[in-house]
C-alpha positions in Angstrom: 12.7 1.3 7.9 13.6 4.7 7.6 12.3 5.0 4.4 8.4 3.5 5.3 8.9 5.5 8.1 9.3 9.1 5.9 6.5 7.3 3.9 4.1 7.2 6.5 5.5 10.7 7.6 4.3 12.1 4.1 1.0 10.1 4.3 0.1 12.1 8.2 1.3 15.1 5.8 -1.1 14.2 3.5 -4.1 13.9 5.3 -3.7 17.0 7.6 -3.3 18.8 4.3 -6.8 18.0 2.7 -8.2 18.6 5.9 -7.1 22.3 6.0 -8.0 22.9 2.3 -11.5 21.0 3.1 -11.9 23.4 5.9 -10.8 26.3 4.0 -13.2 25.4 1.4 -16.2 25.2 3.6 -15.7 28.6 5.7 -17.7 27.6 8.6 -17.7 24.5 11.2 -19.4 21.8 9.6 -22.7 21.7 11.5 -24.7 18.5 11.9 -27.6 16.4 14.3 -26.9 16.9 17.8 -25.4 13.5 19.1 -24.9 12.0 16.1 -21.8 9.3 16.3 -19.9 7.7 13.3 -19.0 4.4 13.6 -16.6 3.8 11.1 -14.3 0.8 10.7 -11.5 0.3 7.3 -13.2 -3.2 6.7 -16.2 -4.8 5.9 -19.6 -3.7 7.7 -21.1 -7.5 7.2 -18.4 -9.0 8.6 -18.1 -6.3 11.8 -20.8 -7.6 13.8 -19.9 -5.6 16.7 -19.6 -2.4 15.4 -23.1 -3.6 13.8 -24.5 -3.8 17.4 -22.7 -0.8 18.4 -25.0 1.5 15.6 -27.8 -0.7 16.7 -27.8 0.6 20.4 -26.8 4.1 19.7 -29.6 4.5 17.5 -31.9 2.6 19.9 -30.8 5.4 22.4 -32.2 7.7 19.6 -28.9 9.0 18.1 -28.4 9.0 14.4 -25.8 6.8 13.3 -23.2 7.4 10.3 -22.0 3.4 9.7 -18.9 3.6 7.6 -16.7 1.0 6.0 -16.6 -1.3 2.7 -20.2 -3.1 1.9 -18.7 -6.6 0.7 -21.3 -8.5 2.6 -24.7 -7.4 3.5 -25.2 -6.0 7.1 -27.4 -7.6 9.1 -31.3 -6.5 8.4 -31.5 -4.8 11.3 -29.1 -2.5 10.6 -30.5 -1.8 7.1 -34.2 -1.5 8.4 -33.2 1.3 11.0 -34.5 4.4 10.5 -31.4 5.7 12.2 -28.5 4.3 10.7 -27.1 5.7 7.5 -24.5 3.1 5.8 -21.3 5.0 4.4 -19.6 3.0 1.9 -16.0 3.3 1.2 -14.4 2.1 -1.8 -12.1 -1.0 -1.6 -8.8 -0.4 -2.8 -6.5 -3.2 -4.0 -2.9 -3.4 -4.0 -0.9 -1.8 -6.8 1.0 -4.5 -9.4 3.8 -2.2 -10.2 6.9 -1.6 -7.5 7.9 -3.4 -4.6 5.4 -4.6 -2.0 6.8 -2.1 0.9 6.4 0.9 -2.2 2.3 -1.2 -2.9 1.4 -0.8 1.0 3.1 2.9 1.8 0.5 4.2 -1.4 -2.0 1.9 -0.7 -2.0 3.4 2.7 -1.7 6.9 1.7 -5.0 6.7 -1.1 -6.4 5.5 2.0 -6.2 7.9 4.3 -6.9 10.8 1.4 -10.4 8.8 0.8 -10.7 8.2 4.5 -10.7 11.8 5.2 -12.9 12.7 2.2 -15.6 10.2 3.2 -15.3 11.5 6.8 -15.7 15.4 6.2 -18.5 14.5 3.6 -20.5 13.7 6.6 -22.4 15.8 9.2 -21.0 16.5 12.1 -20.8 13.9 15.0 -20.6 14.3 19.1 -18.1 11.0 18.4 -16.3 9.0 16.1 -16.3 5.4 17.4 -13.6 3.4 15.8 -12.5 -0.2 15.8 -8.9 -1.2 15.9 -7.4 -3.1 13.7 -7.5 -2.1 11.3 -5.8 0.9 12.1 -3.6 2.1 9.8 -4.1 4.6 8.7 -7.7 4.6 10.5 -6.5 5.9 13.6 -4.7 8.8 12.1 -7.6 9.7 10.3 -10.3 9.6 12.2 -7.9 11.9 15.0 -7.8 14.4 12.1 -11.3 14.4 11.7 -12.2 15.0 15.1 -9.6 18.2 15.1 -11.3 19.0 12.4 -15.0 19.3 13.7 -13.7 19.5 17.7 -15.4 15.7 17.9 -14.2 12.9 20.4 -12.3 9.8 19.5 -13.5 6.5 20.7 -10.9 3.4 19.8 -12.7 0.3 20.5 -9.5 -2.1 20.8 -10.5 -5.6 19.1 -7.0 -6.2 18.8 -3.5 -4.9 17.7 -3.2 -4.8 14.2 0.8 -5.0 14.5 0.7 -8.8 15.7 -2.2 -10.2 13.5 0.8 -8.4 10.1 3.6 -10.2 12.4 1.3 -13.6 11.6 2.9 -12.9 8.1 5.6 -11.1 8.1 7.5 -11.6 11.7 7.9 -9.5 14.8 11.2 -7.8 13.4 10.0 -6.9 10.0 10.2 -3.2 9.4 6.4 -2.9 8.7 5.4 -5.0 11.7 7.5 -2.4 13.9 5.9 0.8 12.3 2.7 -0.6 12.6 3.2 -1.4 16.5 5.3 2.0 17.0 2.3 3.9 14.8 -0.7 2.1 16.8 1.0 2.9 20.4 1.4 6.6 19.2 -1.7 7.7 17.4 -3.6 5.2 20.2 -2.8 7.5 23.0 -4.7 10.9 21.0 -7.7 9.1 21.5 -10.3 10.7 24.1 -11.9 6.9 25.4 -11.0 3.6 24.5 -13.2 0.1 25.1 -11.5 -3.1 24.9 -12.6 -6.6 24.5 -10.9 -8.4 27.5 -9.2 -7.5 30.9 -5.9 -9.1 30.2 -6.4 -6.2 26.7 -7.3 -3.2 29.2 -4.2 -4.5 31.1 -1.9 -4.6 28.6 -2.8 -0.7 26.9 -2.3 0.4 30.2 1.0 -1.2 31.1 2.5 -1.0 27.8 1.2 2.0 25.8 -0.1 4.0 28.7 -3.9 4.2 27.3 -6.8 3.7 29.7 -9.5 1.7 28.6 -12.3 0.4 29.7 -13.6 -3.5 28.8 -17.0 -4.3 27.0 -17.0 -8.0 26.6 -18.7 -9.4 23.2 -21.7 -10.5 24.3 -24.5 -12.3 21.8 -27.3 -10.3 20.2 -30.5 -11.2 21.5 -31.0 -13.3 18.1 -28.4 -15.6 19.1 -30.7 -18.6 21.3 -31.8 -22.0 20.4 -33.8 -22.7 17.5 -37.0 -23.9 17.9 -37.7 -27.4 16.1 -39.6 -26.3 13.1 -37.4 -23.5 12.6 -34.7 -25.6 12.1 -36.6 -27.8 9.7 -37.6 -25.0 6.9 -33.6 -24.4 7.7 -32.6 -27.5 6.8 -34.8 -27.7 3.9 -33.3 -24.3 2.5 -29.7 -25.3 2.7 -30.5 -28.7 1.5 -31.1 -27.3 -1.9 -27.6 -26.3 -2.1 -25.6 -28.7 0.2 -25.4 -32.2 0.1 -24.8 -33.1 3.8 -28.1 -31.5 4.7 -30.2 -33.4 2.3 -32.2 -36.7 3.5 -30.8 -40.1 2.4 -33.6 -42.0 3.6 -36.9 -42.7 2.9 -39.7 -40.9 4.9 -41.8 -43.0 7.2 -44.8 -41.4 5.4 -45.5 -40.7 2.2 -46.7 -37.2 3.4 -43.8 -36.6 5.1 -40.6 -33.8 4.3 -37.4 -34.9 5.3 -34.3 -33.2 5.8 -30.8 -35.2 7.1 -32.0 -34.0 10.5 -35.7 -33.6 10.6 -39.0 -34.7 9.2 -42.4 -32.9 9.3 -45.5 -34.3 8.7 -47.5 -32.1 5.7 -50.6 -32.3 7.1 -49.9 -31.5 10.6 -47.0 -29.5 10.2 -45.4 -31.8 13.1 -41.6 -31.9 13.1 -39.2 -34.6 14.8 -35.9 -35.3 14.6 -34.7 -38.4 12.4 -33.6 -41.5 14.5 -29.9 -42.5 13.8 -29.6 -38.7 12.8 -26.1 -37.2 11.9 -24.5 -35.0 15.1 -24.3 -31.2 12.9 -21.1 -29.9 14.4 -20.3 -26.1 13.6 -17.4 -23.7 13.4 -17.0 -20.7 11.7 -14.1 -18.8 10.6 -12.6 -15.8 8.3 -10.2 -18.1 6.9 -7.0 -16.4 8.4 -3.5 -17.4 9.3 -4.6 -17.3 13.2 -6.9 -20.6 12.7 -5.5 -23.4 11.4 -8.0 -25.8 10.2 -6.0 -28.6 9.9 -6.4 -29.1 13.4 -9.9 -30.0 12.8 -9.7 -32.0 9.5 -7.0 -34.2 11.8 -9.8 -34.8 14.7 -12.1 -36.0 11.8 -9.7 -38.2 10.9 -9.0 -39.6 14.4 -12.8 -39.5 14.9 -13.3 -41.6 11.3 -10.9 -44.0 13.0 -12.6 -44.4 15.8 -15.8 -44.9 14.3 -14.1 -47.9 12.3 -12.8 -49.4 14.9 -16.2 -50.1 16.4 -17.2 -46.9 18.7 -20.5 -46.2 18.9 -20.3 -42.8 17.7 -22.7 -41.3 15.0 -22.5 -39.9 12.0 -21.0 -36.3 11.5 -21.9 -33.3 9.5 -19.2 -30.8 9.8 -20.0 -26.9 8.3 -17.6 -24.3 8.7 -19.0 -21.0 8.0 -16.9 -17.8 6.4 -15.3 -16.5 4.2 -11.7 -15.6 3.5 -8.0 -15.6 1.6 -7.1 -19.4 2.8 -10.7 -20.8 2.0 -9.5 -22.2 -1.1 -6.6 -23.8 0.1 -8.3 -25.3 3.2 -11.2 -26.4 1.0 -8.4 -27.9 -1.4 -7.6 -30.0 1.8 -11.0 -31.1 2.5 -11.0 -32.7 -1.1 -8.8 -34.7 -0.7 -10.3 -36.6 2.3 -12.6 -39.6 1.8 -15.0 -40.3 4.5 -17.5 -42.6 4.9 -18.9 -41.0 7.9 -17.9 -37.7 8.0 -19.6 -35.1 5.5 -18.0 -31.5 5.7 -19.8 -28.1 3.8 -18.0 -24.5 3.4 -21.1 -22.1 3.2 -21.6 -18.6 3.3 -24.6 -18.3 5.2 -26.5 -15.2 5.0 -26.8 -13.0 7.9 -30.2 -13.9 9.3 -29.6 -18.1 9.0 -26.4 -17.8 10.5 -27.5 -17.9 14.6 -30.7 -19.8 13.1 -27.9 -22.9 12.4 -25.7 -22.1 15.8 -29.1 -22.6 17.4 -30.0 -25.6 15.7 -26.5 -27.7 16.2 -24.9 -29.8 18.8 -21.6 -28.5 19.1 -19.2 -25.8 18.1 -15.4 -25.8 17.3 -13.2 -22.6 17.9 -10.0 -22.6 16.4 -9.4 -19.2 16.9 -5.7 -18.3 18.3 -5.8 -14.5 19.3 -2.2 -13.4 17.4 -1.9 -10.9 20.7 -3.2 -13.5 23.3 -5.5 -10.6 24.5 -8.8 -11.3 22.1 -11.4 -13.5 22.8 -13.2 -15.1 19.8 -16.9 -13.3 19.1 -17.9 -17.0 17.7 -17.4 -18.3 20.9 -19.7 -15.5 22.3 -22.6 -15.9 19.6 -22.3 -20.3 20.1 -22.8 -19.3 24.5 -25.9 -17.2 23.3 -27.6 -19.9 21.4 -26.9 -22.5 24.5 -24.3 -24.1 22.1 -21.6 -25.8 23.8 -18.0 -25.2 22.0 -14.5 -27.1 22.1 -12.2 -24.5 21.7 -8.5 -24.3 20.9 -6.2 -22.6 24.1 -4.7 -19.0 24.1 -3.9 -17.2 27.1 -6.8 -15.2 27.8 -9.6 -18.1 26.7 -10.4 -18.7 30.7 -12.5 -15.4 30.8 -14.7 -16.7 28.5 -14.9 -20.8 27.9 -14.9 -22.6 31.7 -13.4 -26.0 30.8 -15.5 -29.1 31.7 -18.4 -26.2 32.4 -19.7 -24.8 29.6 -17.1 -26.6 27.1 -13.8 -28.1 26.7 -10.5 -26.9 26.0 -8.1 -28.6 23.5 -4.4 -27.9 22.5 -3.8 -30.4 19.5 -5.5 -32.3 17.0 -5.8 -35.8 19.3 -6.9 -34.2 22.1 -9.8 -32.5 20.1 -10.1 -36.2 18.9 -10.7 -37.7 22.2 -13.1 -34.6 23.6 -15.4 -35.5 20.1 -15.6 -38.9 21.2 -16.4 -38.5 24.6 -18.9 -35.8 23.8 -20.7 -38.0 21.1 -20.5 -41.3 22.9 -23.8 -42.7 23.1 -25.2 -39.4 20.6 -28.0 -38.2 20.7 -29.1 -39.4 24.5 -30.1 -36.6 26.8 -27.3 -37.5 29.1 -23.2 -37.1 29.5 -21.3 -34.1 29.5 -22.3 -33.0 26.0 -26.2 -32.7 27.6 -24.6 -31.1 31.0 -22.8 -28.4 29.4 -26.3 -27.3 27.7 -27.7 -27.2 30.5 -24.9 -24.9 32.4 -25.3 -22.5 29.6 -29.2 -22.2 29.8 -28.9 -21.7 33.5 -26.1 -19.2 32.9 -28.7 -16.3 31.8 -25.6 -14.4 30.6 -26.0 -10.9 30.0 -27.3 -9.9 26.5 -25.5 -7.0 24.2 -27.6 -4.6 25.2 -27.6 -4.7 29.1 -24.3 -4.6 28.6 -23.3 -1.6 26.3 -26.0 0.4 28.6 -23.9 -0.4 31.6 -20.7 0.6 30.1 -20.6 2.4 26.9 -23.9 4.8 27.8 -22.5 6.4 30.9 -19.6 7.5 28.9 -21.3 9.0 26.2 -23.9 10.5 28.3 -21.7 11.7 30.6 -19.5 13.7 28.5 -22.7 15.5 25.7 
């Protein structure tokens, strides 16, 4: 420990280093756009939909916007079509083959923060540097230096803590695991503002590492709402060309008709209605990471083939689960293996635009998100409430602040009990009745909050406030 710890010592060293020889180099302050804010996170942009929206309303406020992290996955459109938003792309690094893995990460970490720095004081100056945590090592550290550097604040928007999603892998006592938590506590507290994701997080910085935060709940972008009919149709159609499940397997009424597993529209009117004895589409996505386990789901299916068989009137199920991520192949290795006869499941990577398009087109969600602090609420739950889609989701300790069992969902803790909410929320599918129909309804007379209302009531007033 000891040793990582002089490591990460001689990696601070580092950075502070090139930041005085940058400096020395350039003469002068670096000088940039008044108000301008770099929102940077050490992961990939298309897959940080909330530091997505958070460039989106600082550049509808007119700033100009510095977006950096790694561009794996295309950004949402529009992100790339503002006018304000400049993407910063930062080179992916992979682990080194040569050493032991605690001499792979200490490097890693070190070329990280070098080229973290470099991207950083490549940029014009900013009022602020808004960050997300995790990951933040060795963001944090960084993006602190940077700040000295051009006299900038630090905002820390806590999504997590990075030191109990490494524990997921390592354990709470491994040296790493304790540097991480001991480096996050520490470098968290130089920060000037801090937003956090839940009260039970803005609690816990408070209590344990003495940081003061204030909490902006994910709420949906205004994209995320119901699908209207035909939408869903040229949907269907599109993914049918690639995925099985979606594709019709029976014959049109008319011979001028286009048919989808879900929907068919007339040619010549353009009419769309849903099939009769149509599949139920249930959805969950997921970044295919140790804090979901998908076997929970795959077990339901099986309870839920069983039930099926033994005479329930149940229908049909198409099952996608978005994402991508390191256990995909694993979990997709599972899904092989299974042979249902009324059960179809798809893995796709949707793009950006078709993915609330297909959360507003199904009839339920699954969350098997388990926060690995219990302070995180799930931002797939948030984006499913936005497009009126009611969720089962898995418990954790700080779910209540966001899914209201037996009001806009239903909360599970196993496999069978996930079994027995599927059945009782399909019986009788797809009648405009039961608790499946109620809980729609709850959400659309919920008129929760958008993104926007909500970052202008909390995050504005501290940003304006403080010019």
């Amino acid at each position: 420990m000891a040793a990582a710890g002089a490591a990460l010592g001689v990696a601070v060293v580092a950075v502070v280093l090139v930041a005085v020889l940058w400096r020395r180099r350039r003469g002068v302050m670096a000088t940039g756009g008044e108000g301008r804010v770099c929102v940077a996170v050490l992961g990939d942009l298309g897959r940080s939909p909330r530091m997505q929206y958070h460039a989106l309303s600082l550049a509808r406020h007119g700033r100009g916007v510095d977006l950096l992290g790694y561009l794996r996955d295309r950004p949402h459109g529009d992100v790339l079509r503002s006018g304000k938003i400049r993407l910063v792309p930062v080179a992916e690094l992979r682990g080194l083959q040569v050493g032991p893995k605690l001499f792979q990460y200490v490097i890693k970490v070190i070329v990280q923060a070098v080229q973290l720095l470099y991207k950083m004081l490549m940029l014009d100056r900013p009022s602020y540097v808004l960050l997300q945590n995790p990951p933040g090592l060795p963001a944090i550290a960084v993006a602190w230096v940077a700040c000295l550097f051009w006299r900038s604040k630090l905002i820390i928007d806590w999504h997590n803590y990075g030191y109990t999603i490494m524990s997921l892998n390592h354990g709470k006592n491994h040296p790493l695991v304790q540097i991480a938590k001991w480096y996050e506590k520490l470098f968290g507290r130089l920060s000037d503002y801090n937003l956090c994701v839940t009260n039970a997080m803005k609690e816990d910085l408070w209590v344990n590492c003495n940081i003061k935060a204030v909490t902006l709940y994910d709420k949906p972008a205004s994209y995320f709402k119901e699908t209207p009919l035909e939408i869903q149709h040229r949907l269907y159609m599109k993914l049918a060309k690639d995925y099985e499940p979606f594709k019709s397997h029976t014959e049109c009424v008319s011979s001028n008709a286009e048919s989808s597993a879900f929907t068919e529209m007339d040619e010549k009117s353009g009419h769309v209605v849903k099939n009769r004895g149509r599949p139920a589409l249930l959805i969950s996505s997921t970044s295919w990471t140790e804090d979901e386990d998908f076997s929970v789901l795959l077990k339901a299916l099986e309870d839920y083939e069983r039930f099926i068989n033994e005479g329930a009137k149940l229908p049909s199920l198409v099952c996608v689960i978005t994402g991508k991520g390191p256990l995909k192949d694993y979990y997709n290795g599972l899904i092989n293996k299974l042979h249902f006869q009324h059960i179809q499941i798809c893995t796709p990577w949707l793009e950006a635009e078709d993915y609330p398009l297909l959360l507003g087109s199904a009839d339920l969600g699954v969350c098997l998100h388990k926060s690995s602090s219990g302070l995180d609420l799930p931002m797939k739950v948030v984006d499913m409430f936005g497009c009126c889609l009611p969720v089962c989701a898995i418990y954790f300790e700080c779910l209540h602040e966001l899914v209201k069992h037996d009001e806009n969902g239903l909360i599970f803790r196993d496999s069978s009990e996930l079994a027995e909410h599927l059945k009782t929320l399909f019986l009788g599918f797809p009648t405009l009745e039961g608790k499946l129909h109620s809980f729609r309804k709850n959400l659309r007379a919920s008129k929760q909050l958008r993104w926007d209302e909500c970052w202008d009531q909390t995050v504005l007033p501290l940003i304006g406030q403080n010019e």
